[in-house]
N, C-alpha and C positions, 0 to 999 in steps of 0.2 A: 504494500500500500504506500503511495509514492504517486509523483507525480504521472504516473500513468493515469491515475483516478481521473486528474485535473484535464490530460486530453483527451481521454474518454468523455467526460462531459462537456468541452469545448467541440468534438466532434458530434458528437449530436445535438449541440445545439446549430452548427452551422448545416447538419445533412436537413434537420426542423428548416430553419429560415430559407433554405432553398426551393427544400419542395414548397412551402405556404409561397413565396415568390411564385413560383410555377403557379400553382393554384388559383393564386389570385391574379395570376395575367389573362387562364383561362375563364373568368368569371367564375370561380368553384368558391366562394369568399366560405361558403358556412363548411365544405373539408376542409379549406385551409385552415377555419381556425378547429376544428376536431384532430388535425394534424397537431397544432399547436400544444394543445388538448392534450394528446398523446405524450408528446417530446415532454412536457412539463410531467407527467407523470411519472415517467423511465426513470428523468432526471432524481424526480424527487422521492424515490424508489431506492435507487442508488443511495441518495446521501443521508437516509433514515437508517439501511444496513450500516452504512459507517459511523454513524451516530452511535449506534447500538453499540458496537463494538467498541467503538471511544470508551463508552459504561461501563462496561464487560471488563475493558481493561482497565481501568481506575476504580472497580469494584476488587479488582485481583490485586491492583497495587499497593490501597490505604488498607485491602482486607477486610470489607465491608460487604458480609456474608447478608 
């Protein structure tokens, strides 16, 4: 866990702003934002796991059973 996480979510936020681009060029505006919809999801899916674990580990480190 490392900077890999941080391009991980830098890349799906730019494959998200592409397609909703695309989307909204072809008049699709209500998938592009269920696209949008999506990407914020995954995103915030991701950074809850790492949350977690952040706990997990400062529960193991002060020892707070």
């Amino acid at each position: 866990m490392g900077i890999d996480v941080v391009f991980r979510i830098a890349g799906i936020g730019i494959l998200i702003a592409v397609a909703c681009q695309l989307l909204k060029q072809t008049g699709r505006d209500d998938i592009a934002m269920l696209t949008a919809l999506a990407g914020l999801i995954i995103v915030i899916t991701m950074v809850i796991g790492l949350i977690s674990t952040l706990f997990t580990n400062l529960r193991s480190v002060f020892q707070l059973y």
